[in-house]
Every structure is written in C-alpha cells, then in structure tokens.
Backbone bond lengths (Angstrom), bond angles and torsions (degrees), N, CA, C in turn:
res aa  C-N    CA-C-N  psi(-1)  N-CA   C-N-CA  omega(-1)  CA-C   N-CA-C  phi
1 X - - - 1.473 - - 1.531 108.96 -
2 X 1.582 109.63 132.92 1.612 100.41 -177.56 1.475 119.48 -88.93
3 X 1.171 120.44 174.66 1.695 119.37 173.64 0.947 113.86 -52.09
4 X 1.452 138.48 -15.07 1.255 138.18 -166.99 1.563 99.43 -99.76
5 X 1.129 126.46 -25.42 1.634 110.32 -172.59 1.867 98.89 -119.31
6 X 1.291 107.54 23.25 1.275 123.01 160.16 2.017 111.46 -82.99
7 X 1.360 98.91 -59.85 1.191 101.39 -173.55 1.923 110.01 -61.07
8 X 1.701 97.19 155.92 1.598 105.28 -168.92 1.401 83.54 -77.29
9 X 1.607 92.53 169.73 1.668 137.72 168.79 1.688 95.52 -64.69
10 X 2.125 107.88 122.58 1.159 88.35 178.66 1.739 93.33 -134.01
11 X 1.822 99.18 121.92 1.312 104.46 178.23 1.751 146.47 -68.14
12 X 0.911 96.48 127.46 2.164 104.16 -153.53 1.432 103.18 -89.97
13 X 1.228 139.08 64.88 1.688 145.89 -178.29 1.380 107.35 -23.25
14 X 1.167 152.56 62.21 1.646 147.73 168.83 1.573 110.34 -17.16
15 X 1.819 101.36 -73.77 1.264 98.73 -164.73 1.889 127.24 -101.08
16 X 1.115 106.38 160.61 1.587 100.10 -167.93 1.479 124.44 -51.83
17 X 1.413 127.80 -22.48 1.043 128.32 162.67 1.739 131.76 -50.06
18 X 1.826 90.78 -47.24 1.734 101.72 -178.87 1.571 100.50 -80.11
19 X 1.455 128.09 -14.80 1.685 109.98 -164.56 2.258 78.91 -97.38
20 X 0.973 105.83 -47.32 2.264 100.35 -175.03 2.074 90.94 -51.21
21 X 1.303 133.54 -41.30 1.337 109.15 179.50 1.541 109.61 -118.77
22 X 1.731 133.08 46.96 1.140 125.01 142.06 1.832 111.18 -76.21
23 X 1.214 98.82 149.53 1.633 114.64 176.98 1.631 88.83 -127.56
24 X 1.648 96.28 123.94 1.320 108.73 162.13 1.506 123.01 -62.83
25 X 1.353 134.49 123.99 1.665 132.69 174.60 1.561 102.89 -26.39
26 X 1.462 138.71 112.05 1.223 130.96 156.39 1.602 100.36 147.46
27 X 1.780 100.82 -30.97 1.439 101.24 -153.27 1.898 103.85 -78.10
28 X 1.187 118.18 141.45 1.599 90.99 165.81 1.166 124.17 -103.66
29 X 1.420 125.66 171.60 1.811 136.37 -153.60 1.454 86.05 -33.89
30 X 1.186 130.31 -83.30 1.511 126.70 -148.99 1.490 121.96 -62.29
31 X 1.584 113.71 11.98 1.210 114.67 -178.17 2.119 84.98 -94.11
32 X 0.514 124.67 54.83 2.044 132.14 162.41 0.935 124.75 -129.60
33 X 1.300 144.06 161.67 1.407 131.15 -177.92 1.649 101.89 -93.04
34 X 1.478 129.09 -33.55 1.381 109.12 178.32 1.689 107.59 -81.21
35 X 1.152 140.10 23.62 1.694 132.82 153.93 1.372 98.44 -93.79
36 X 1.452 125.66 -57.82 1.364 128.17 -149.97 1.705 123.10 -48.55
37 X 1.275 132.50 173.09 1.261 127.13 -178.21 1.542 98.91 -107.63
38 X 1.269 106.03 32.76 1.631 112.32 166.70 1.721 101.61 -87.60
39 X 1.168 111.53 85.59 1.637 86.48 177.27 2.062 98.10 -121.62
40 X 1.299 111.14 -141.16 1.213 110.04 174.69 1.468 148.01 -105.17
41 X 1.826 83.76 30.23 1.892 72.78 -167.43 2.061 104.00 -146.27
42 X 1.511 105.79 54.80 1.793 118.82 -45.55 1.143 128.94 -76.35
43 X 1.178 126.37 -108.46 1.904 105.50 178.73 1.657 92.37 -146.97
44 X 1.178 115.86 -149.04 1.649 122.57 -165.20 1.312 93.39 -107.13
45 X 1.423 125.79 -51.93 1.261 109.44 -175.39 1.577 116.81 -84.75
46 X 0.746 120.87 -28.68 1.585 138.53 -175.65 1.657 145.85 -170.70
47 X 1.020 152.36 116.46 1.240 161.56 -93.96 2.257 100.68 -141.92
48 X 1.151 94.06 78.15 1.656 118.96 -159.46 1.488 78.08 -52.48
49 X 1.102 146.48 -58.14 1.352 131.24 -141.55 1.673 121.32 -71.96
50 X 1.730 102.49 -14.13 1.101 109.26 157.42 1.589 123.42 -56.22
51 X 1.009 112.73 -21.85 1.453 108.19 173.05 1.230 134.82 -79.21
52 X 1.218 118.11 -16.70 1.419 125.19 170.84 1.928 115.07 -77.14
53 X 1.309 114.83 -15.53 1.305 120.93 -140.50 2.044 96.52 -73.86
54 X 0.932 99.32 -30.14 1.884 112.29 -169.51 1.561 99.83 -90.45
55 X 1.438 115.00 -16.31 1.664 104.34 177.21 1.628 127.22 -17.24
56 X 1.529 102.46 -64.03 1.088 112.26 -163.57 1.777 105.64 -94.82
57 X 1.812 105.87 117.30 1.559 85.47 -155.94 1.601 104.25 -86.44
58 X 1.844 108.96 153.48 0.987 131.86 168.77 1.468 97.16 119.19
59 X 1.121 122.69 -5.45 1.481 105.96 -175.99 1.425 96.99 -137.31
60 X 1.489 121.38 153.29 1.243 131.36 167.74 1.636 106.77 -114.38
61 X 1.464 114.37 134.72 1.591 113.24 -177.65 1.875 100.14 -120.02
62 X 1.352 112.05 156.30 1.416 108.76 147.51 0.892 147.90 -43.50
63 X 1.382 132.73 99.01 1.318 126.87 -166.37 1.171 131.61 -49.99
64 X 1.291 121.69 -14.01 1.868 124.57 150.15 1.419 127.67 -99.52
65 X 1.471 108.28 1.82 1.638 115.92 -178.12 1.301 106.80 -126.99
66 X 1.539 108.58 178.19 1.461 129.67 156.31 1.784 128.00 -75.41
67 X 1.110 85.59 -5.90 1.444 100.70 161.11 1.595 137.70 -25.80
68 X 0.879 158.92 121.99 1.558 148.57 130.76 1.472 131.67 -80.99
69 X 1.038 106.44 113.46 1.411 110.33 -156.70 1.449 104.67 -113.23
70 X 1.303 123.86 -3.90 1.364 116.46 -177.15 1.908 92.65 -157.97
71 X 1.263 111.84 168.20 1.635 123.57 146.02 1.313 125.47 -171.83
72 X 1.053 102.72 174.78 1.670 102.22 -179.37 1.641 116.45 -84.97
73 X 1.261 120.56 157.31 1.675 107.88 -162.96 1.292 112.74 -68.53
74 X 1.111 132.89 -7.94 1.556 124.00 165.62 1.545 103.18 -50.33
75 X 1.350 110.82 -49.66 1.943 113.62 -155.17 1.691 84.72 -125.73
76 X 1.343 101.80 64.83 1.429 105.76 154.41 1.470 112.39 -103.13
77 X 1.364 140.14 0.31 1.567 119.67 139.94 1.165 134.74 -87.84
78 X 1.775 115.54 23.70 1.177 122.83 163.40 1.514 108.49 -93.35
79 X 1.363 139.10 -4.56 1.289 123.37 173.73 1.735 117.15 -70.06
80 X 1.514 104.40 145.73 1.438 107.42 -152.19 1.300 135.74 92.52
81 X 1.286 122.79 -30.37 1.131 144.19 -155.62 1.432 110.32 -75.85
82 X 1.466 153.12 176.08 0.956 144.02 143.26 1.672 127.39 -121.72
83 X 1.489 106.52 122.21 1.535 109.09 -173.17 1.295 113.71 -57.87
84 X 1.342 133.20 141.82 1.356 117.72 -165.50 2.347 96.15 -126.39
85 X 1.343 90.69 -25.16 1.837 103.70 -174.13 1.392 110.05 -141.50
86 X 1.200 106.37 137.03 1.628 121.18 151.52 1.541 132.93 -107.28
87 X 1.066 106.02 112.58 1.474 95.32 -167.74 1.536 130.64 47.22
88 X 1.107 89.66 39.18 1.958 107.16 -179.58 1.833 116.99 95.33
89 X 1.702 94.46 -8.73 1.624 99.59 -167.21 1.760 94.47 -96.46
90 X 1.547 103.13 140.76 1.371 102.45 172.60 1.441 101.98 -89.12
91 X 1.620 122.17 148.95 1.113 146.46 174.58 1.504 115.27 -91.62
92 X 0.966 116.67 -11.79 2.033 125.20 -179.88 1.848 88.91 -128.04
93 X 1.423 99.15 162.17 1.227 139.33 173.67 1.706 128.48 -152.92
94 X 1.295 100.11 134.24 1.657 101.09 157.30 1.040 129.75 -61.14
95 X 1.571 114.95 144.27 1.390 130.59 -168.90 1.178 109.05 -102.81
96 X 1.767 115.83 87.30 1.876 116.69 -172.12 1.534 101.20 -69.35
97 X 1.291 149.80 173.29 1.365 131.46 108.44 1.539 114.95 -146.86
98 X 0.863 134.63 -165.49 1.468 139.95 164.86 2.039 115.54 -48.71
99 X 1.432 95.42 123.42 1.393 88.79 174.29 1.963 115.38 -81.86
100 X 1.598 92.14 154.03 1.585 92.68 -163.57 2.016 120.32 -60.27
101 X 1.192 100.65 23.60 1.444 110.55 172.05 1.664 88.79 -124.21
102 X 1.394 143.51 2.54 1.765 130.22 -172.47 1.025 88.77 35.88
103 X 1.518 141.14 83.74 1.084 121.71 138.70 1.838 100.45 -127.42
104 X 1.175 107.70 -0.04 1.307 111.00 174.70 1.520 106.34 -156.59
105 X 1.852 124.21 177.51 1.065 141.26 153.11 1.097 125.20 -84.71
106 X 1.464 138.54 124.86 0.876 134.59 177.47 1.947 121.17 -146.43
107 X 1.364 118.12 153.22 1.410 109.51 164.21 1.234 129.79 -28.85
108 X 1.496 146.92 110.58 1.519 126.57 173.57 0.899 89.74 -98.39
109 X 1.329 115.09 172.18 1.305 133.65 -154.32 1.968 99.76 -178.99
110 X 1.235 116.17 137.40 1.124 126.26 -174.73 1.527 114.78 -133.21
111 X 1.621 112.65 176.04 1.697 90.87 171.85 1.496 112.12 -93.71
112 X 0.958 131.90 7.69 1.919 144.40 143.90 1.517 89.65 -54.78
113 X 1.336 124.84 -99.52 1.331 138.79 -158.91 1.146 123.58 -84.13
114 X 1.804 106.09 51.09 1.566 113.39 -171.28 1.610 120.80 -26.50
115 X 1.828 115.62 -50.75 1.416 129.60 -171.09 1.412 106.47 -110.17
116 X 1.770 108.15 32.01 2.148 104.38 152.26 1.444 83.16 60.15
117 X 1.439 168.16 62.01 1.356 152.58 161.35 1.822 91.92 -137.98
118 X 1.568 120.20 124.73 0.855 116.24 148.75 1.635 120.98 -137.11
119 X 1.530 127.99 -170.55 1.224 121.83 -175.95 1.372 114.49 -122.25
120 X 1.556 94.38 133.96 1.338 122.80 -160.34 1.766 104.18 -58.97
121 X 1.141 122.29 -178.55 1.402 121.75 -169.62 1.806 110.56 -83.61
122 X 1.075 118.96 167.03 2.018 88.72 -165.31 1.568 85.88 -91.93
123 X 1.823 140.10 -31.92 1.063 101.54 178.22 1.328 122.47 -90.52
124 X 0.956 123.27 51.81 1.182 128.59 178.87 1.933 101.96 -108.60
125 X 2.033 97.03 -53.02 1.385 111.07 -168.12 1.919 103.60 -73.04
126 X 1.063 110.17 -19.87 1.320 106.94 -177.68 1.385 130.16 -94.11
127 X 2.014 101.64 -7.18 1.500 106.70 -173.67 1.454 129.40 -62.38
128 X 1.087 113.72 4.88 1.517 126.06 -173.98 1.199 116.54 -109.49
129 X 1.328 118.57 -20.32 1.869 125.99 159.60 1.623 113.15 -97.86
130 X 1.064 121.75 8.13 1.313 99.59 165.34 1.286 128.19 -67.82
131 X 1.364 111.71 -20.24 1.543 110.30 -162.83 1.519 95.92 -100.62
132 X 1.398 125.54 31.05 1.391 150.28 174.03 1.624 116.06 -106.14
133 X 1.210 109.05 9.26 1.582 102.03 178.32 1.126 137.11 -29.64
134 X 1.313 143.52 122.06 1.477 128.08 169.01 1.720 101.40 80.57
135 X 1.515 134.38 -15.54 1.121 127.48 148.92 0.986 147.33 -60.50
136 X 1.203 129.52 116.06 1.982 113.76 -177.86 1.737 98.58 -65.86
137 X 1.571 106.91 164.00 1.418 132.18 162.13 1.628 105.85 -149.51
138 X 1.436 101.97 145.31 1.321 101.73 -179.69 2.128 96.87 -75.19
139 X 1.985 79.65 169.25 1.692 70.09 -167.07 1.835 80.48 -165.52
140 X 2.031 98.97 122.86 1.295 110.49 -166.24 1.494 97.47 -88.60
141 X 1.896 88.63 147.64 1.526 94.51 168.76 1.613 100.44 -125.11
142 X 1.632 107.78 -165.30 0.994 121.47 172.74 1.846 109.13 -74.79
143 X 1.086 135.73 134.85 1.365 127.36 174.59 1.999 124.67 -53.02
144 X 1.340 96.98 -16.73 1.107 128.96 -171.79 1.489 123.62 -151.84
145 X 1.757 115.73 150.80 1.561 101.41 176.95 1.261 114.76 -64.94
146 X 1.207 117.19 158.34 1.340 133.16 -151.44 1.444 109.86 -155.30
147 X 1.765 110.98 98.62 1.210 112.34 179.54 1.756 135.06 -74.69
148 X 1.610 103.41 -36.27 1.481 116.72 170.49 1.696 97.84 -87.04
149 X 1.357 108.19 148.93 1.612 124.72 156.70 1.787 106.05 -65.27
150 X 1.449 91.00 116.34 1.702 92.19 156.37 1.314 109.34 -131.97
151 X 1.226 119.11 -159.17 1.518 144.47 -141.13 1.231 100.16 -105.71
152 X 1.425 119.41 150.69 1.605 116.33 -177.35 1.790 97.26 -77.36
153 X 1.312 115.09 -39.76 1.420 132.50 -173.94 1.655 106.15 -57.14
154 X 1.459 119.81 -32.01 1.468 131.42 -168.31 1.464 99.61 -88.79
155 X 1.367 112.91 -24.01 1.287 101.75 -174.54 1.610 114.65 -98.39
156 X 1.306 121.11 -16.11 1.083 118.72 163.49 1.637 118.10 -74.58
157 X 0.915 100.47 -18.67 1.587 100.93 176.44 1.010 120.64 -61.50
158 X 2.027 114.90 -58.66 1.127 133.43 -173.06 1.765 95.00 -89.26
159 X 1.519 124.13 39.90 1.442 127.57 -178.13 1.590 115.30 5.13
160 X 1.691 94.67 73.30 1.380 122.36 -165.05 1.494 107.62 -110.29
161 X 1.567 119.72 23.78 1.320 109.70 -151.46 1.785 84.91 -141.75
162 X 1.650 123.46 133.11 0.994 128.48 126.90 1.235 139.96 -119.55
163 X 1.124 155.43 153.33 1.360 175.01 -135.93 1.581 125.25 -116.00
164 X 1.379 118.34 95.61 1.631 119.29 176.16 1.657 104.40 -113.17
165 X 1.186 100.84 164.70 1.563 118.23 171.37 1.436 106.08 -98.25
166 X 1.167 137.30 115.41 1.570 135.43 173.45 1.820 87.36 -127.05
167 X 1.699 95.09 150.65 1.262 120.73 170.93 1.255 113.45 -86.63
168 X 1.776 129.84 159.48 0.970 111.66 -156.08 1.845 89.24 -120.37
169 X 1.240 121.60 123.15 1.715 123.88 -161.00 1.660 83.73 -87.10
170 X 1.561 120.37 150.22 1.215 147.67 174.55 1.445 98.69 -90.07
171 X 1.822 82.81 124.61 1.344 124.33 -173.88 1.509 110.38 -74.60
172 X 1.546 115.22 -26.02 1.374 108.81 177.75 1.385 110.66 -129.68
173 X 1.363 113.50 160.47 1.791 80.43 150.94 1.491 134.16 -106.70
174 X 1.795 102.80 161.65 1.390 116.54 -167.18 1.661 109.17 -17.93
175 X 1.120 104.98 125.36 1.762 123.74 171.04 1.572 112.42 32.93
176 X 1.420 110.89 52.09 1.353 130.27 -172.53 1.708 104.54 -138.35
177 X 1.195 139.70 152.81 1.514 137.27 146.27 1.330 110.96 -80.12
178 X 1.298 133.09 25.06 1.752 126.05 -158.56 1.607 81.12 -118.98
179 X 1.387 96.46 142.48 1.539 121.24 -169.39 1.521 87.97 -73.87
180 X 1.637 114.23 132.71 1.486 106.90 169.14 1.686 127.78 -85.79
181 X 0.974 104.35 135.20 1.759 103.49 -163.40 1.233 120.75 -102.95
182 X 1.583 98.77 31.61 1.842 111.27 150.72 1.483 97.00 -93.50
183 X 1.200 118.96 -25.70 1.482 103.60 -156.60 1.726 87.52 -101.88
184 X 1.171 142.20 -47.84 1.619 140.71 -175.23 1.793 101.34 -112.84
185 X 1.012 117.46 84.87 1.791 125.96 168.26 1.247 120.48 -26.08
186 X 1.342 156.45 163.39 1.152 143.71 151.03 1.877 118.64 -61.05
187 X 1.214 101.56 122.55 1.538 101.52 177.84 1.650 107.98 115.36
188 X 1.311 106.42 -37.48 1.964 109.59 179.07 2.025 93.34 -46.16
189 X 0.733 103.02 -58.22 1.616 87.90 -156.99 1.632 107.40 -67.82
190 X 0.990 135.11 16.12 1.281 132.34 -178.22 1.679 106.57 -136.09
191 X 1.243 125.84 -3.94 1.155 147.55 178.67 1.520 121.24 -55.21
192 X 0.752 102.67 -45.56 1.681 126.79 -173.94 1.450 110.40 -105.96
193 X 1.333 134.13 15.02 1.476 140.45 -176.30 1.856 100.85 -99.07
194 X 0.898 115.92 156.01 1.333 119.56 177.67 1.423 123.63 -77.09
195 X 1.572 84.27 130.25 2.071 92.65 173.75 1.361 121.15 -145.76
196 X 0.957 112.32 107.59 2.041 126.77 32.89 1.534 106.52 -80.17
197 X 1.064 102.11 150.25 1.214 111.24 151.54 1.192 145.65 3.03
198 X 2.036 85.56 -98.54 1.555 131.54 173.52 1.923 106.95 -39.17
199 X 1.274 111.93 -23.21 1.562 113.68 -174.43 1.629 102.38 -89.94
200 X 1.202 160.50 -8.01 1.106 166.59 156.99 1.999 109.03 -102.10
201 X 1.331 103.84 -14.16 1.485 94.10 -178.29 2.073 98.02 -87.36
202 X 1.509 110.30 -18.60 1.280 126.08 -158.48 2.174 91.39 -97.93
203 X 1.205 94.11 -42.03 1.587 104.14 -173.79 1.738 103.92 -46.67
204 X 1.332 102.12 -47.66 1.641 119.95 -144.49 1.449 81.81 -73.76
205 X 1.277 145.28 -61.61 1.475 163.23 -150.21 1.837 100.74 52.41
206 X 0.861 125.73 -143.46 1.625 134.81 -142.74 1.529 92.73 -80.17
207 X 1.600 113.52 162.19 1.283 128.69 162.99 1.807 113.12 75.36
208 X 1.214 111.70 -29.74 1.324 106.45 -160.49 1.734 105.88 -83.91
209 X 1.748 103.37 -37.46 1.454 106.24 161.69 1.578 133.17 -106.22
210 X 1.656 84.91 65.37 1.449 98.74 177.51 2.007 138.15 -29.13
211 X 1.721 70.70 -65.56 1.452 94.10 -172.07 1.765 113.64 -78.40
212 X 1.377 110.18 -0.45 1.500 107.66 -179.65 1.484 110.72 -118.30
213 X 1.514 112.05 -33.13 1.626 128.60 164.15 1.420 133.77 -88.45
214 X 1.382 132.95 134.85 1.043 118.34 168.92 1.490 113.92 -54.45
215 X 1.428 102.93 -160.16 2.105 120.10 177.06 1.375 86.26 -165.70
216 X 1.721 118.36 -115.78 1.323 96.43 -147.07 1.652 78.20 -111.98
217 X 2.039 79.19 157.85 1.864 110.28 -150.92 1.742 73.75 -141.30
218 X 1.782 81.37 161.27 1.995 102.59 173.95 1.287 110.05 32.79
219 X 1.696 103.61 54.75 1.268 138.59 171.55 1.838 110.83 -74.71
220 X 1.194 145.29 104.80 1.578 146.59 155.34 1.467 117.73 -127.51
221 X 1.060 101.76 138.62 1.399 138.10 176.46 1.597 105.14 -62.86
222 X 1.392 118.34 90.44 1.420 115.02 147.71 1.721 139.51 -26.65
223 X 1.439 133.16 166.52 1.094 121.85 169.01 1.269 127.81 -61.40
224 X 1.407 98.91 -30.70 1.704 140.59 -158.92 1.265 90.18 -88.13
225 X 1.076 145.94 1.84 1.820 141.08 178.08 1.976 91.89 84.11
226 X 1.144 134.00 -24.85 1.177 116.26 -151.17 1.939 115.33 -88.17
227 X 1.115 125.31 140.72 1.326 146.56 -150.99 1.946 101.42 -85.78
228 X 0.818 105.42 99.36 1.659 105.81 166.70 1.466 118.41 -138.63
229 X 1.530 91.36 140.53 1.197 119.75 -154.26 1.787 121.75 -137.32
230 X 1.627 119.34 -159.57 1.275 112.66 153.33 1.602 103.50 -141.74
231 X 1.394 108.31 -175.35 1.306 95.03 177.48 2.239 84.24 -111.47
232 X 1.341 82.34 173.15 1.794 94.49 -161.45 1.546 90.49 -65.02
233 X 1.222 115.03 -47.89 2.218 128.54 -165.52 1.783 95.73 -64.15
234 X 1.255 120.59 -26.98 1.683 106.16 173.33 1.361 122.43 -38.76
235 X 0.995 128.53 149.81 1.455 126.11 167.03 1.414 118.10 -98.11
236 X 1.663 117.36 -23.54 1.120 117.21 -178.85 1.513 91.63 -117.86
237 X 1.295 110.41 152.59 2.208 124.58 169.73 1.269 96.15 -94.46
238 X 1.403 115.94 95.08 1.216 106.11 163.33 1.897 111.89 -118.16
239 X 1.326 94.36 43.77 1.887 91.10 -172.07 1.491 123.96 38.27
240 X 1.017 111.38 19.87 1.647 111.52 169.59 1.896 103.55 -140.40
241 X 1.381 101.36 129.09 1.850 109.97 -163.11 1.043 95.94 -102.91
242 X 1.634 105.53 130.68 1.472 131.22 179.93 1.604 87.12 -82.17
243 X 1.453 101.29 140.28 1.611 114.18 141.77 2.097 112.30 -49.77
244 X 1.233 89.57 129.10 1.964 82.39 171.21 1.178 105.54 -78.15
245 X 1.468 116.03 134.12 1.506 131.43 160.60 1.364 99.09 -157.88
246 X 1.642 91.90 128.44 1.503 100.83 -177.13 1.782 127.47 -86.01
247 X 1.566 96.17 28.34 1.381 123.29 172.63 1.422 119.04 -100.05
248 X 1.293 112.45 -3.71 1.566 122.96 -154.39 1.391 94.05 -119.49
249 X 1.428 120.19 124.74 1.439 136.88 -159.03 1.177 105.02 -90.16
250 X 1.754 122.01 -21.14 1.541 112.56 149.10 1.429 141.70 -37.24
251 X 1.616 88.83 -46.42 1.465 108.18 173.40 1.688 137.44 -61.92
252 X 1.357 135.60 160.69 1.123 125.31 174.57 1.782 110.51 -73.35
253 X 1.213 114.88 118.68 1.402 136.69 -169.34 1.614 105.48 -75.39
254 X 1.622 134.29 148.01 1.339 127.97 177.43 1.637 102.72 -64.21
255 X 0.891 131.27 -8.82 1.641 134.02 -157.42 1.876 84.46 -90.93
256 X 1.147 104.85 -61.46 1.960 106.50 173.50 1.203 95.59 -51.77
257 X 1.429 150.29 -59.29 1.204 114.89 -150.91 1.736 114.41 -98.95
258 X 1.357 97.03 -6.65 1.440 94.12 155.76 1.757 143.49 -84.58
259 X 1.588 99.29 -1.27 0.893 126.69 -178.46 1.370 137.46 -107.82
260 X 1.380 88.61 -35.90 1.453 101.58 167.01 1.828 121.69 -156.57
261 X 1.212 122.69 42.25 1.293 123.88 -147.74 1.153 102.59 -76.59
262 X 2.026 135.20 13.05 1.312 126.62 -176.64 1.328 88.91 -73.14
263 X 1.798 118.66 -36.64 1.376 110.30 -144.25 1.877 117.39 -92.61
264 X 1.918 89.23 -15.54 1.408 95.95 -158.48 1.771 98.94 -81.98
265 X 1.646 102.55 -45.55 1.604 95.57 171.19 1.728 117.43 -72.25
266 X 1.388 87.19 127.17 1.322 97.90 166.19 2.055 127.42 -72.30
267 X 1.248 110.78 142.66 1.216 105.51 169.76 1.311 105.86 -85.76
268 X 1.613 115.40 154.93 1.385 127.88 -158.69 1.885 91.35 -118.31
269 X 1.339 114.62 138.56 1.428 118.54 156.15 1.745 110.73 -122.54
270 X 1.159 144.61 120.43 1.456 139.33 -174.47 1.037 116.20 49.46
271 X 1.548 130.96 23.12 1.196 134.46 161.99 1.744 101.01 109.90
272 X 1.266 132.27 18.14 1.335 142.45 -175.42 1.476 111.91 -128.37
273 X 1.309 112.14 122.64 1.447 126.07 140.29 1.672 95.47 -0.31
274 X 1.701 124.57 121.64 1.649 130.57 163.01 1.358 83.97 -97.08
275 X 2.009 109.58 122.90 1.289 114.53 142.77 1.528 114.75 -30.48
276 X 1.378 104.94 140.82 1.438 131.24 143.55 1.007 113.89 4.09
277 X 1.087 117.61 -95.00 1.510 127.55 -170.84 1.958 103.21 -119.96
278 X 1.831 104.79 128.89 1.194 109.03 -169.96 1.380 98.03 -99.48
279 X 1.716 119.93 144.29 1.414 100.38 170.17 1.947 119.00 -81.49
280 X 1.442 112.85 166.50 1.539 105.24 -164.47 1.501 85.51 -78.91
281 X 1.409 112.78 176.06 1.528 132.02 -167.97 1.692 94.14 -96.38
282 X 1.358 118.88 -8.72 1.439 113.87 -170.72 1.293 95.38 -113.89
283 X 1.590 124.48 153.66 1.518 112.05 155.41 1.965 101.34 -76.52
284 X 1.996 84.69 155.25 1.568 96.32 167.16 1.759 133.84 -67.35
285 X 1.321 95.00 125.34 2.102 78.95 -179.14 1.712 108.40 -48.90
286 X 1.268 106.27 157.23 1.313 137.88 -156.26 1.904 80.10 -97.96
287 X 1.208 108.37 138.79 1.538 125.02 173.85 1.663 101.87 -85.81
C-alpha cells in the first residue's frame, strides 16, 4: 500500500454553514461561535453587532440603532441622520403590545421610546442584501439629523425622508466563512466590551454568564427533599442563596472585584467552594 492510500480521508467544508460549525480536533465546544458567550447584547468574548455596523459603505451606524455616527466625505451630510430602509425593507418597527389593563393592543411608548419605534437587529435588517455584494441599493434616511427614533410612516408625512444609493461591502470573504476585514477590522468586535471587565461581569449579575460562571454552589439535599445552597457572588456561605443583585450588601460589590477578585471569587471543585489552600498531588522536595 502506498503513502498515498495510507493517509486518512481529509474533509473540505464547501458551504458556509459546515466551515461557521466545523470545530477543529482539539478545540472544545465553546471554541464556536454558536456555544460561546459572544452573543449580542454583547457577550464575553465579543459584541457581534459590531459587525454589521460598516455594511453599507460610506456610512458607519450604531450598532444597536439607526443611527449614523460617522461617514466617509462623500456622505458627510448623512451624519446624524437616521436610516429608516434598505432596499425597500424597513430597518425600525413599532412596538405593539398589550395595554396595561390587556384589554387591548396598543402603541407603547416609553420616555426612551417616546414614538413606540425601535430598531430591529442589523442581522436581521440586512438579511436580504447580503446576497447583493458590491451592489448599490437605494437606502432611506432621515432628511435631516434626527435625534428621537421615528417611524418610516412619520417621516414621510413630515417629508422627513431622503434617498442615497450606498453599496453593499461583503460580509465575508469570497467563498470563505471568515468575516472579511475590509468590511469589520481587527479589534471592532471586541471594542465596545467592558474594561475592566469585572464592571460588566458584576453589571450582568446571575444567569446571564452561565457558561463561564458558576450560580448556585455547596448545593445538598435536605431530609425534607429540599435543596440548599449559596449563590457563588455571596460573600458569606451561609446555605441559604441570595437572589444576585448588585445592590445587596451581601453580595460581592464591583469595588471587590476590582480590587481584589483573586480572593473574592471562589474556585469551584464538584460544585464546592476549593479550600484555601489545595495540597500538590506530589510531595515537596526535601531542602
């Protein structure tokens, strides 16, 4: 048998789906983007929504709004402005829901969202031009900057709406799943994450960083069937788990974890508080 029909079968991912969820042999689950706590709002490792924000070239928008916050000097009287359409698709929506008696639907409206109008997620608003690369589409703005979010409908009224052609920059590159980095730079998606840290790991409080934080630890089973425990952010073990709120003087405070967070988080062994000090698995050399 020759070297050539020695070596294994080695699989070549074609389409973008199998190369966004291959895991290289070595990597574990959370080395992917659908395990990771990279998600959108934003996540631990990175803050996805930065990536959409340069789509449309010449203008830079907020990565959670309709916003324009920057552009290139061609479409320098679009800064301020707010995009309202892409290629015929509106990018904002009204906020219907139940009025506070349910007895009907109605506009909410808040003092954030004076006019119930907010903006939709960008991949959500952009999924219909991707397969538009390198194409222009016209794409509505506000006629003027525009500080509150309104309505595509409000703005035609108050003939609040003009009309540019922007090209649409490629989201990946050519016949690759790798984010292309003319269109998202190295560093945009991690840019906007919190630093330190410890001030967004303390912000988020329980549940949200599941997969990287404990919750409840020095967990046993009563006689009584009933479950007591602590939560990991306590400062004191007292077998009974505080709800996290980072208002609650029980809790570990941002001042602890900016100060000293080797000492305040505990290391976990089988779901327990690791003593203090572990002994090594080797004895120590003899002096």
């Amino acid at each position: 048998m020759s070297d050539q029909n020695k070596r294994p079968t080695i699989l070549d991912p074609r389409n973008l789906s199998a190369q966004l969820h291959y895991r290289p042999a070595g990597n574990p689950p959370p080395a992917t983007l659908d395990t990771t706590i990279g998600n959108t709002c934003p996540g631990l490792e990175f803050d996805f929504r930065a990536a959409w924000r340069t789509l449309l070239g010449g203008v830079t928008l907020l990565e959670h709004d309709n916003l324009v916050i920057a552009t290139e000097p061609n479409f320098a009287p679009l800064k301020g402005r707010r995009l309202l359409r892409v290629d015929g698709k509106p990018v904002i929506t009204k906020v219907i829901g139940p009025s506070t008696d349910l007895t009907t639907t109605e506009l909410l409206t808040s003092e954030d969202y004076p006019h119930g109008v907010v903006t939709m997620e960008w991949s959500n608003g952009f999924a219909n031009v991707l397969r538009k690369v390198g194409q222009s589409v016209i794409c509505d703005f506000t006629a003027r900057p525009q500080e509150e979010r309104i309505s595509y409908e409000q703005a035609v009224k108050d003939r609040n709406v003009q009309a540019f052609q922007l090209q649409i920059r490629p989201f990946f590159t050519a016949n690759t799943a790798a984010i292309e980095p003319a269109t998202v730079p190295a560093g945009v998606m991690t840019q906007g994450l919190c630093s330190p840290w410890q001030n967004d790991y303390r912000e988020c409080v329980c549940y949200y960083w599941a997969s990287s934080r404990p919750d409840f630890v020095n967990a046993e089973v009563t006689p009584t069937g009933e479950v007591r425990g602590d939560n990991w952010m306590q400062k004191e073990r007292t077998g009974s788990y505080v709800i996290d709120n980072y208002e609650d003087s029980r809790m570990i405070t941002y001042d602890d974890l900016f100060q000293n967070w080797e000492e305040a988080l505990k290391f976990q062994l089988a779901g327990r508080d690791a003593p203090d000090a572990i002994p090594l698995p080797f004895p120590k050399d003899k002096a």
